[in-house]
GUSE-64904 format. One record per residue (C-alpha): residue number from 1; x, y, z; residue in three letters. Coordinates in nm, 3 decimals. Layout:
% residues N
 seq      xx      yy      zz type
 NUM       X       Y       Z  Ala
...
END
This chain:
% residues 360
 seq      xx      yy      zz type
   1   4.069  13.144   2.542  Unk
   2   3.704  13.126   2.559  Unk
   3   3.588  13.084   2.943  Unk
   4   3.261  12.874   2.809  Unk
   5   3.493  12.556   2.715  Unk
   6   3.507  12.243   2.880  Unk
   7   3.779  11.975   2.942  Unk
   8   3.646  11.599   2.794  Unk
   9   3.692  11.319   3.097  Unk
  10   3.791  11.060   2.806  Unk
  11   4.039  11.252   2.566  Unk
  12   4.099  11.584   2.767  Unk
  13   4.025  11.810   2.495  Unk
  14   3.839  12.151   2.520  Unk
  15   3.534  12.199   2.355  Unk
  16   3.258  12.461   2.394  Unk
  17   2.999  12.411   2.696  Unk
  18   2.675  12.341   2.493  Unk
  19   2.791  12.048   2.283  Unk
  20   2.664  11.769   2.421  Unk
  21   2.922  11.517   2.277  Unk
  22   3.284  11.531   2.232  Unk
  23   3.378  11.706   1.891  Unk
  24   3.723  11.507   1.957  Unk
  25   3.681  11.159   2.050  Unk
  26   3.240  11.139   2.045  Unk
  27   3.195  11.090   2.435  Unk
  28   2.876  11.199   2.542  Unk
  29   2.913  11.534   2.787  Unk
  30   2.725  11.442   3.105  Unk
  31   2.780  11.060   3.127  Unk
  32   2.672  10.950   3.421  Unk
  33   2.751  10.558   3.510  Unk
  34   2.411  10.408   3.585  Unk
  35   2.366  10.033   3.582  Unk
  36   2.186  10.111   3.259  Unk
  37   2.421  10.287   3.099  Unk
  38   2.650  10.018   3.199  Unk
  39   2.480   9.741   3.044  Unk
  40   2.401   9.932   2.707  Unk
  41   2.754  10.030   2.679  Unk
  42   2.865   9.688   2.733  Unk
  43   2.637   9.596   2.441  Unk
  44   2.698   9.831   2.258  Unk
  45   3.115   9.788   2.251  Unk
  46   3.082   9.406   2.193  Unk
  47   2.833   9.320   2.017  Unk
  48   2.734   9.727   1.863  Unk
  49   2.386   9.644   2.012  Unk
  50   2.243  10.005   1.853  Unk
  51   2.011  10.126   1.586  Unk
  52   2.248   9.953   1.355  Unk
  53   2.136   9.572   1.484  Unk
  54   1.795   9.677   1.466  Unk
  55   1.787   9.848   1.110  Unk
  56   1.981   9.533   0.969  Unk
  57   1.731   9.232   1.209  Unk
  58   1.420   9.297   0.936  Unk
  59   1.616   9.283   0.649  Unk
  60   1.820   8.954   0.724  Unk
  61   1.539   8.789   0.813  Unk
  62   1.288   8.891   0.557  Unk
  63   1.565   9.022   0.285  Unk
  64   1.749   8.735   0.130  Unk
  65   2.098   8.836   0.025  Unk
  66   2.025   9.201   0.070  Unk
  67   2.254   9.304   0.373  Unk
  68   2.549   9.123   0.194  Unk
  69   2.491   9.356  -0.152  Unk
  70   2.454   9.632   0.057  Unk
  71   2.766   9.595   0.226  Unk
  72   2.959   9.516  -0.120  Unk
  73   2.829   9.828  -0.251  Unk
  74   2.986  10.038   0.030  Unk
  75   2.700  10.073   0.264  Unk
  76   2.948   9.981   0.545  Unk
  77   2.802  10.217   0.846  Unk
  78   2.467  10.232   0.765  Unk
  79   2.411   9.841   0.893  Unk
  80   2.554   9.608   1.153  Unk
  81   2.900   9.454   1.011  Unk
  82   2.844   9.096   0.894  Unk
  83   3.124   8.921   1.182  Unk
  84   2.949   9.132   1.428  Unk
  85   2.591   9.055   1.338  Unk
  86   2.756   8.702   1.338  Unk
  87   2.894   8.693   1.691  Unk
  88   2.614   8.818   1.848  Unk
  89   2.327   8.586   1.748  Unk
  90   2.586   8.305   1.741  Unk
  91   2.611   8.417   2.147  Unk
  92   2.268   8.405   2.185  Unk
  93   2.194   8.076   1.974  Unk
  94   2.479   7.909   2.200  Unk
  95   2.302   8.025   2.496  Unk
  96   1.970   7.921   2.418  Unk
  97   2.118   7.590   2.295  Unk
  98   2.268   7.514   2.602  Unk
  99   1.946   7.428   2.818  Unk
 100   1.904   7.139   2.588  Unk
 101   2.276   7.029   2.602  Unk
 102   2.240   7.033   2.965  Unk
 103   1.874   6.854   2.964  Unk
 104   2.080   6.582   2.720  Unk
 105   2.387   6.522   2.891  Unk
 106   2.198   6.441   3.220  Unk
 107   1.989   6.232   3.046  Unk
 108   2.244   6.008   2.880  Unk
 109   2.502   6.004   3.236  Unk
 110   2.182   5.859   3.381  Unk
 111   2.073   5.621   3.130  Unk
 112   2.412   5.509   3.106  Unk
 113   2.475   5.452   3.476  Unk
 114   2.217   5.238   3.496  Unk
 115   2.281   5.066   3.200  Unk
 116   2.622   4.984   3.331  Unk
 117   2.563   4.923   3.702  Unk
 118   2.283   4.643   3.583  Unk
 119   2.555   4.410   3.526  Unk
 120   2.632   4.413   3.928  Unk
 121   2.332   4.166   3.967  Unk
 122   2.333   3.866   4.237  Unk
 123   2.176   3.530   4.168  Unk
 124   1.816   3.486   4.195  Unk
 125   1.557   3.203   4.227  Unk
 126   1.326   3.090   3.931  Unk
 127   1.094   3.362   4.061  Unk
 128   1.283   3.618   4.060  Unk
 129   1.424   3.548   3.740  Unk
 130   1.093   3.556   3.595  Unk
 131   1.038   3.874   3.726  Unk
 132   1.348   4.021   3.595  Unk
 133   1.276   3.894   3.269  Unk
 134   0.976   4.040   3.281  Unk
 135   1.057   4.370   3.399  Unk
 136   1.375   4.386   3.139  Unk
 137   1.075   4.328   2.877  Unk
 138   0.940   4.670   3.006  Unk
 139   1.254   4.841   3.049  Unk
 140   1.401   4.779   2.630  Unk
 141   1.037   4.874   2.557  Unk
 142   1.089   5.208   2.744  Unk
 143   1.473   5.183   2.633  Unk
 144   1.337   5.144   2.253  Unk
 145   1.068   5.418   2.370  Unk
 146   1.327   5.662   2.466  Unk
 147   1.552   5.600   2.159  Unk
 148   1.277   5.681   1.947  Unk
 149   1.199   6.033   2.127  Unk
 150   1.525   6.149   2.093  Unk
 151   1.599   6.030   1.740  Unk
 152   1.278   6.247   1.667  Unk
 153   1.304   6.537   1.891  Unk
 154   1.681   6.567   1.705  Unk
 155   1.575   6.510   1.344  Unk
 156   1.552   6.846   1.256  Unk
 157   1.943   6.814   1.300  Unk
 158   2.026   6.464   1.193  Unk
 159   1.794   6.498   0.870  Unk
 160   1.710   6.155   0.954  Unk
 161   1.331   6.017   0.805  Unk
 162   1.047   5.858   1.028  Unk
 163   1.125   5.520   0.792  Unk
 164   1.486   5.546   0.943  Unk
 165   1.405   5.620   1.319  Unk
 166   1.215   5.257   1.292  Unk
 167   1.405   5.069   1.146  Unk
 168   1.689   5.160   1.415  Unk
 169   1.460   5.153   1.673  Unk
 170   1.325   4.806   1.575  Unk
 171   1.621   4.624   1.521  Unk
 172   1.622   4.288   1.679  Unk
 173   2.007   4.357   1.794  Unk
 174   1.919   4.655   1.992  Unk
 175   2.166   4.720   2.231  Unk
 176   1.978   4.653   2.553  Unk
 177   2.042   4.757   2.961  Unk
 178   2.330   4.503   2.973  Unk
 179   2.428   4.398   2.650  Unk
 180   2.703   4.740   2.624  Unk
 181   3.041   4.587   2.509  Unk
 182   3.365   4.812   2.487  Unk
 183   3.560   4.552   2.346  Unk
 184   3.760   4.395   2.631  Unk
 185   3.691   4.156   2.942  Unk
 186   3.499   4.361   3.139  Unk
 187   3.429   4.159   3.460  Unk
 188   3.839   4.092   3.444  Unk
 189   3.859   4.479   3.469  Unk
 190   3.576   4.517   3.687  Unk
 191   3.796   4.314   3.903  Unk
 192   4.099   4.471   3.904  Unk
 193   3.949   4.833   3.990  Unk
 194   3.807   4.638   4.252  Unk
 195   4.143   4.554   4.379  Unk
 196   4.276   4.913   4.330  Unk
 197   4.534   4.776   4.020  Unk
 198   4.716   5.035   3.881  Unk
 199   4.581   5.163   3.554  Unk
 200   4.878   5.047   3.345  Unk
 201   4.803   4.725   3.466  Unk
 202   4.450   4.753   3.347  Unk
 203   4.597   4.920   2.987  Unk
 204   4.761   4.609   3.010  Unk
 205   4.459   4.389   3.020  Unk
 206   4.287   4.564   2.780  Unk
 207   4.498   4.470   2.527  Unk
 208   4.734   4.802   2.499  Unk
 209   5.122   4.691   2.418  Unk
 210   5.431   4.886   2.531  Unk
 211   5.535   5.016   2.191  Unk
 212   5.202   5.159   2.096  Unk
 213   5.201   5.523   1.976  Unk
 214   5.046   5.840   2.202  Unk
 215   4.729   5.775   1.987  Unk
 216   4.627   5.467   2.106  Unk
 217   4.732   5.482   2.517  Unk
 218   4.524   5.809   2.473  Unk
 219   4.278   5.620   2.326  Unk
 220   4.280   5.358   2.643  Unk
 221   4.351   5.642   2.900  Unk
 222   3.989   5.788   2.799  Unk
 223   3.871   5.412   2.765  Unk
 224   3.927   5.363   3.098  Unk
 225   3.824   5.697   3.228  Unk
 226   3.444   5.686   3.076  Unk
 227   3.442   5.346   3.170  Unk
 228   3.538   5.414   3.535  Unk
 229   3.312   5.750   3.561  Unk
 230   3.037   5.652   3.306  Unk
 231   2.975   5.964   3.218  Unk
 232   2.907   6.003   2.867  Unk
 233   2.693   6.277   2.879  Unk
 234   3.031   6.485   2.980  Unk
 235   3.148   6.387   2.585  Unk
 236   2.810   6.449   2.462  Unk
 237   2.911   6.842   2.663  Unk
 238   3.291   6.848   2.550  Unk
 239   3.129   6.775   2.164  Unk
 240   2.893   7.052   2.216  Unk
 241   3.110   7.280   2.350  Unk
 242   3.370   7.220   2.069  Unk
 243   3.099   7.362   1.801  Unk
 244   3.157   7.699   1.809  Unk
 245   3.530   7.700   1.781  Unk
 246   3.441   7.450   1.475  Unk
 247   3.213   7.682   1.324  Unk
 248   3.537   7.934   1.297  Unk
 249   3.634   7.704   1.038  Unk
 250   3.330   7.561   0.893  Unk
 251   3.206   7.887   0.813  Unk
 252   3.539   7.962   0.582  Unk
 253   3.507   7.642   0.395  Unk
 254   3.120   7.719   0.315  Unk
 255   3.258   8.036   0.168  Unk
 256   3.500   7.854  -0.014  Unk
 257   3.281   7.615  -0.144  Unk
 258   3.062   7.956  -0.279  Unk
 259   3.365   8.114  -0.389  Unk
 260   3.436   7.767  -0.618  Unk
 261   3.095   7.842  -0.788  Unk
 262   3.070   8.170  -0.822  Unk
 263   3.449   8.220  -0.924  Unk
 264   3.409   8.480  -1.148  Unk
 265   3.160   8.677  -0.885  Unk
 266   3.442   8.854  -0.666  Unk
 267   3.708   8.851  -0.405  Unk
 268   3.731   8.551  -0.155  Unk
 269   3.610   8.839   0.116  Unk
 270   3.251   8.886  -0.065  Unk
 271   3.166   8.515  -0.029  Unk
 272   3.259   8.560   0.309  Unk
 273   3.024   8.868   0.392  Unk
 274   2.742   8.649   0.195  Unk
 275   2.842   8.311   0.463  Unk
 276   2.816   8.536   0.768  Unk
 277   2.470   8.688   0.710  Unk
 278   2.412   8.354   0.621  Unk
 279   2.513   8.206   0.899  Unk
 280   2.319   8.480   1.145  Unk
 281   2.024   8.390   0.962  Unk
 282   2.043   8.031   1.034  Unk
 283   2.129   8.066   1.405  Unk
 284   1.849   8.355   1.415  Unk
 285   1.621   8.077   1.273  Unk
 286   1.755   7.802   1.523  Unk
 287   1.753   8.020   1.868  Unk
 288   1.352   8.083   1.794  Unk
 289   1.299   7.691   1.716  Unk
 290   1.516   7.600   2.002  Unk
 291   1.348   7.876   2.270  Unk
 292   0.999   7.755   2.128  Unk
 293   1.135   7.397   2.227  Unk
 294   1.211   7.425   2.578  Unk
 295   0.839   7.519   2.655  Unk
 296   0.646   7.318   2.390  Unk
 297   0.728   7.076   2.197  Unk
 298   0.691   7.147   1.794  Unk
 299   0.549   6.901   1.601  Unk
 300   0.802   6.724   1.326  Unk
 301   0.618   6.884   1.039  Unk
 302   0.735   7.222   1.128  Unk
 303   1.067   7.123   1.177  Unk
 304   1.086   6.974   0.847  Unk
 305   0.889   7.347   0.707  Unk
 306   1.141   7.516   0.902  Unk
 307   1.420   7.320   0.791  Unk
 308   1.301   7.340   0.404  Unk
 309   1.214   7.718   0.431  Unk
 310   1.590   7.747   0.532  Unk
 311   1.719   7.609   0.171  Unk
 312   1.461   7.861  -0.004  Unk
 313   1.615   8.105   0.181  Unk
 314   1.949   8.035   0.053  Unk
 315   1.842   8.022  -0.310  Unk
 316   1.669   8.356  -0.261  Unk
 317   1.945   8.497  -0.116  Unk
 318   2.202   8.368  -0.403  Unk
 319   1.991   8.485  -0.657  Unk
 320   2.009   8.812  -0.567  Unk
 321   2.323   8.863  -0.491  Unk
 322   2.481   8.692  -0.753  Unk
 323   2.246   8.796  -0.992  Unk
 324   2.225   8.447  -1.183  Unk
 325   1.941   8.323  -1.329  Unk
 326   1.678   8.104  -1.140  Unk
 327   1.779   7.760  -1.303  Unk
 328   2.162   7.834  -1.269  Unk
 329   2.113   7.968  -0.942  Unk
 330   1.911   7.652  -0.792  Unk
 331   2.136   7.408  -0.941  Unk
 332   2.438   7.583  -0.768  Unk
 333   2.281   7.645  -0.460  Unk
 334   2.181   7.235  -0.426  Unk
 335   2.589   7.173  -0.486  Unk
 336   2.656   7.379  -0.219  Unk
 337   2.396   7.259   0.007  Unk
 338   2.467   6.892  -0.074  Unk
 339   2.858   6.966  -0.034  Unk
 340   2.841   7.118   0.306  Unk
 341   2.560   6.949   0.445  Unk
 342   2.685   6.556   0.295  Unk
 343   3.048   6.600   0.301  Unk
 344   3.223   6.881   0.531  Unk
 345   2.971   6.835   0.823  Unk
 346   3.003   6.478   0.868  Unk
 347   3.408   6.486   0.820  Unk
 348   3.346   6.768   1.098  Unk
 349   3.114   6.568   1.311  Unk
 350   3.360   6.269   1.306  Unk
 351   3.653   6.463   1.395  Unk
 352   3.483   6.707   1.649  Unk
 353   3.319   6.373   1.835  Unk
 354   3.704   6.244   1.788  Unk
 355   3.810   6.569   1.978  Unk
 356   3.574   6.557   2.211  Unk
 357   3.628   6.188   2.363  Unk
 358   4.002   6.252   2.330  Unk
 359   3.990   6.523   2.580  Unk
 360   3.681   6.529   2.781  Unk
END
């Protein structure tokens, strides 16, 4: 036996003294646990945060539809693997995402505390009337105010026009600090928390009947719990954080939906390497518009560029790896677009909002 061999910590194998990785299993000889080496390895086994991320960053971003070909013809090692690539920016989208879920959430349990607590008002003299009237004059301008900045600062998300924000923001019937209705007597409920009633007495009151399904007493449960905490900004959170898990099956049905028109263009599995470059582009695209938004504020016009630039993106990207013509291409990709972005997100929305107030 050769006396210039080594035993390898990882697999135990011998291998001669001046290799400097592990013919056997690829550990590197003289290892040494740093804190650096721990983080890189800890990026590296999750998310394969190497050379490989950084070879493939330039061309998704700048490549339409070129890391997906390339990974259909075989070049499987060379860049990072499309559900990899995926869970890692999705990580760090969610992350950056989630100072503005936070900044939101407190924002609405605060608006909505005091726009339920204004109903515990005494009464006051003509003067003080006057003055509340007045002041409440302020307070829906600043309410309207307030609507309007967030249906803006989200309508890069919403896809909702300036002509739209106003008109909602302008309606006479605006809901206003105290005209919130859930749809029972409240100050009969506000007195029987008061008197420490049992909640299926309150059910009760609200107008729940003893052979009603689980639906609808979970339905009143939550009722009465958001109406007891008032914390609405905790279902704005619970909808937020029920997202990514949606996104496990939103990002199937987009490849579905490109797997419908491209039928004859492949397995099921190569529309599903095209969704989730896709995909990593997009969130790539949101985490910079996002970061760039928690220290200045970009103007709506970008957003809308942004937004726009996105959907040329996605024809560029079809065209090339489909290898369709321009017209058929365009036409195909608008389907898709108006499919997903029309139909499956709002069905999504609806029941992921559904979800979320169910079990907040």
């Amino acid at each position: 036996m050769n006396t210039n061999q080594l035993n390898c910590q990882n697999c135990e194998e011998l291998y001669d003294e001046g290799f400097q990785f592990c013919p056997h299993c690829g550990q590197k000889t003289n290892d040494e646990l740093t804190i650096g080496v721990l983080f890189y390895n800890t990026i590296s086994n999750y998310f394969s945060f190497d050379a490989r991320f950084l070879k493939s960053f330039i061309p998704l971003m700048f490549r339409p539809g070129y890391l997906a070909k390339q990974f259909i013809k075989g070049k499987r090692l060379l860049y990072l693997h499309p559900a990899q690539m995926y869970l890692f920016i999705s990580v760090v989208f969610f992350f950056i995402f989630s100072f503005t879920v936070r900044k939101q959430t407190d924002t609405l349990n605060r608006e909505l505390k005091k726009t339920l607590n204004s109903k515990e008002v005494v009464v006051l003299d003509s003067i003080e009337i006057r003055k509340r009237d007045s002041i409440a004059h302020v307070k829906d301008s600043t309410t309207r105010k307030e609507i309007e900045k967030t249906l803006k600062s989200n309508k890069f998300i919403t896809g909702m026009s300036d002509k739209q924000i106003d008109s909602i923001v302008n309606l006479e019937n605006l809901p206003k600090k105290n005209d919130i209705s859930f749809g029972f007597n409240e100050k009969e409920i506000d007195s029987l928390i008061e008197a420490n009633a049992s909640d299926k007495e309150i059910y009760k009151t609200m107008g729940l009947e003893e052979d009603d399904g689980w639906f609808r007493r979970k339905m009143y449960t939550q009722a009465l719990k958001f109406y007891k905490a008032r914390d609405g900004g905790n279902v704005l959170k619970a909808f937020y954080d029920t997202i990514p898990i949606a996104l496990f099956f939103l990002l199937p049905i987009f490849a579905l939906i490109i797997k419908i028109l491209y039928y004859r263009k492949g397995r099921y599995a190569h529309h599903l390497v095209f969704g989730f470059y896709f995909f990593s582009y997009l969130f790539t695209v949101f985490s910079i518009i996002f970061g760039i938004n928690l220290i200045w504020d970009i103007p709506d016009w970008i957003d809308w560029l942004v937004a726009f630039s996105t959907f040329i993106y996605f024809i560029i990207a079809l065209k090339r790896f489909y290898g369709q013509g321009w017209f058929l291409t365009f036409f195909k990709g608008s389907v898709a677009t108006f499919t997903f972005m029309a139909i499956v997100i709002p069905t999504a929305a609806i029941i992921i909002g559904l979800f979320a107030f169910m079990f907040y």
